[in-house]
N, C-alpha and C positions, 0 to 999 in steps of 0.2 A: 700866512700868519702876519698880524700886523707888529709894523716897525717900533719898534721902543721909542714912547715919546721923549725919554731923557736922555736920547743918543744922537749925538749929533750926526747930521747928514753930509757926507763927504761927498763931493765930486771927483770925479774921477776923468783927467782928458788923457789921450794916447797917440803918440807916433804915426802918423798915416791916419788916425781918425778913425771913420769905421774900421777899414781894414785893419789896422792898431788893434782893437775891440774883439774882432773875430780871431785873428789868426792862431792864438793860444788853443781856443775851441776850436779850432780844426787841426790843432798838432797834437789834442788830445784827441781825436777821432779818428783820426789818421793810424795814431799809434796802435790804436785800440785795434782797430781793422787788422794793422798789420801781425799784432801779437797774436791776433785768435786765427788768422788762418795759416799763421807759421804751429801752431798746433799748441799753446802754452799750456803748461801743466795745471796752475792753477792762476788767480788772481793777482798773485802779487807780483806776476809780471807788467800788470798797470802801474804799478808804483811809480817807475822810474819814468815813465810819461807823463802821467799825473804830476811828478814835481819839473821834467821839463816844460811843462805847461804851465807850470806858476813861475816857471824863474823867466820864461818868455814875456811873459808879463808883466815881471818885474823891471827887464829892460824896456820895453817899448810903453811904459808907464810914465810919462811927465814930472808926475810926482810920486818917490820911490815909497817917501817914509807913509803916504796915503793910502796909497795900496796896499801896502803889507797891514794896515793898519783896516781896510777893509775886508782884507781876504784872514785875518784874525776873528772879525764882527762876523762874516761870512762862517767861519768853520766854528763857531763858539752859541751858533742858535741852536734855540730847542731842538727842531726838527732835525739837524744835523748829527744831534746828540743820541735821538730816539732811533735813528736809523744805525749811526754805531753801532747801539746796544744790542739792535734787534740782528745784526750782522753777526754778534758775540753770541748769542744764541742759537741761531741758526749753526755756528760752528762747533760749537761745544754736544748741540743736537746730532749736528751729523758727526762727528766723533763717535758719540755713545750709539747710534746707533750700528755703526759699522763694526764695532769693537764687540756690541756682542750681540750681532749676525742676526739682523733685523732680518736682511735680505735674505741671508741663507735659509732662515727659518720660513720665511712667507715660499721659496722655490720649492722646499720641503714637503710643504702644506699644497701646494699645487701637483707634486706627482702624488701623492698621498687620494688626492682626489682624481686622480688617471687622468687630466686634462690633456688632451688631443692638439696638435699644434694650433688651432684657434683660442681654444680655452686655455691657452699657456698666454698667445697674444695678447688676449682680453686682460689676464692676471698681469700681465708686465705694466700694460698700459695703469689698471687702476695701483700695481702698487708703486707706481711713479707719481702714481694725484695725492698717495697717502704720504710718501715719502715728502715731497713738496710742499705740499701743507705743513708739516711740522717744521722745516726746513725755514720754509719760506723763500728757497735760494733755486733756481734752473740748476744754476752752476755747480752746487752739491748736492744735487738730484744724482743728477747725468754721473759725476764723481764715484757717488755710492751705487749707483746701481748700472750702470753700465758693462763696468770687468765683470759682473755677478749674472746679471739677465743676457746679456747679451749670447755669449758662445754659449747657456743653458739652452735658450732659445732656439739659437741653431743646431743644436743636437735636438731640438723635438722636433726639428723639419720646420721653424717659421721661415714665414721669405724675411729677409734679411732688411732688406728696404721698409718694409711695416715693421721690422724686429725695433730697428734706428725709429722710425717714426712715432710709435706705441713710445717710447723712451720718452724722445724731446717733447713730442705733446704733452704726458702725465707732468713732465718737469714745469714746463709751463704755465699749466693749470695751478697750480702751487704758486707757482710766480705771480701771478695775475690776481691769486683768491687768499691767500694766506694773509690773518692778520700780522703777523712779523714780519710779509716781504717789503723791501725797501720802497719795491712799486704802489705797494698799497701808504706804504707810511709816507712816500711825499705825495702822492697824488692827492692825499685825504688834508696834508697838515697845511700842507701850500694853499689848498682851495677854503680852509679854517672850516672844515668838516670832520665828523666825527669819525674816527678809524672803525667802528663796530656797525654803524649805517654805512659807511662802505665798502663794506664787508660785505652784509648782507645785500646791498643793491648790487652788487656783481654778480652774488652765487646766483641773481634772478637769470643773468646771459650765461654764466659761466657752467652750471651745472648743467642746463639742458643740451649747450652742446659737448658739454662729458658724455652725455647718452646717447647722441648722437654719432660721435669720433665711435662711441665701442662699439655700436653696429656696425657702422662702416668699415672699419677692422676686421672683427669677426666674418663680416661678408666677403671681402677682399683676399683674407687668409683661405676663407672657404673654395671661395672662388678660383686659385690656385693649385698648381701641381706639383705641391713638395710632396716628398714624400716623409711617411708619419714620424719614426723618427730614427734618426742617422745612426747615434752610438750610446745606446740606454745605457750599457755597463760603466758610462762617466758620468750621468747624470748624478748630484746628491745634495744634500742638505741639510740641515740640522733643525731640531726642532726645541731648543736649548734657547731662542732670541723670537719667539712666541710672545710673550709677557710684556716683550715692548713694544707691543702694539697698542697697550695704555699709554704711550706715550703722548702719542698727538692729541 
């Protein structure tokens, strides 16, 4: 997006200079690394790096009242606003859909149609692409459907490793294609392109290897020695959270 002509342009010099520059970005990266593979429940465990990453900055900033007065201009653009929103969405989404049992209604709809543990695979994977698209989020992908698909799955005999994989993949696809995901709203507003042309110039790569990952899935499931399924008398579902599948 281009810069507001009537805003003045602040310089900004730091402590140690480049290093000065970077080392905020790498204590926000660092943290980030560290939180997700100590297992963080959700998001809001960035917070507290996110702001030690700004108050880093604030010291090793030359001029303090500048900075703060950049990283206000900084968190106060359009694009920054558009992605909030679309983050409030995405939550209030995956909310409603968890609350009345999107998931459980879609696992319903798949023993309902006797799916074999391939066609359970396949069903995890796309309803992770559907789930993601309205989302727009991996993060509340993976969230909602995770505790739901996953031990279902393993009671119809999937391997486990395609179980996990069929997951993050569909999450993903949403991440990458959904007009509300953050990745689409700054990759599109940053480059002063239009969100709905890159939208659609994605779904040109992004769909056909949707159809691609489900074969490979299903072949791979097929291709394996589970057996069909472990403990059907725990398998269940509701069909009550149908109806929100107008949602997306």
């Amino acid at each position: 997006m281009s810069p507001d002509p009537h805003e003045e342009e602040i310089s900004l010099k730091f402590h140690g200079g480049y290093l000065g520059v970077l080392l905020p970005f790498f204590f926000f990266l660092m943290g980030a690394v560290i939180i997700a593979l100590s297992g963080a429940p959700d998001e809001r465990g960035l917070w507290p790096v996110l702001i030690g990453a700004m108050g880093l900055g604030l010291v090793l900033a030359k001029d303090r009242n500048a900075y703060s007065e950049v990283l206000l201009q900084g968190m106060s653009q359009k694009i920054v606003m558009i992605m909030i929103t679309a983050w409030m969405l995405a939550s209030c989404i995956g909310v409603l859909m968890t609350k009345t049992g999107l998931v459980e209604a879609l696992i319903w709809l798949s023993l309902q149609l006797n799916l074999g543990p391939a066609g359970f695979l396949l069903a995890t994977f796309l309803i992770c692409c559907v789930i993601s698209m309205s989302t727009g989020s991996s993060f509340a992908t993976i969230l909602i459907c995770s505790p739901l698909l996953y031990p279902s799955g393993g009671m119809m005999g999937v391997e486990l490793p395609l179980l996990a994989g069929a997951i993050l993949s569909g999450a993903t696809f949403g991440d990458f294609s959904a007009p509300i995901s953050d990745t689409t709203i700054a990759s599109a507003l940053s480059q002063q392109a239009n969100i709905g042309r890159a939208v659609r110039s994605r779904l040109k790569y992004s769909v056909p290897v949707l159809l691609v990952s489900g074969i490979v899935f299903v072949l791979l499931q097929m291709g394996s020695s589970s057996a069909s399924v472990a403990n059907p008398e725990l398998l269940s579902g509701e069909a009550r959270g149908l109806p929100m599948l107008g949602v997306p």
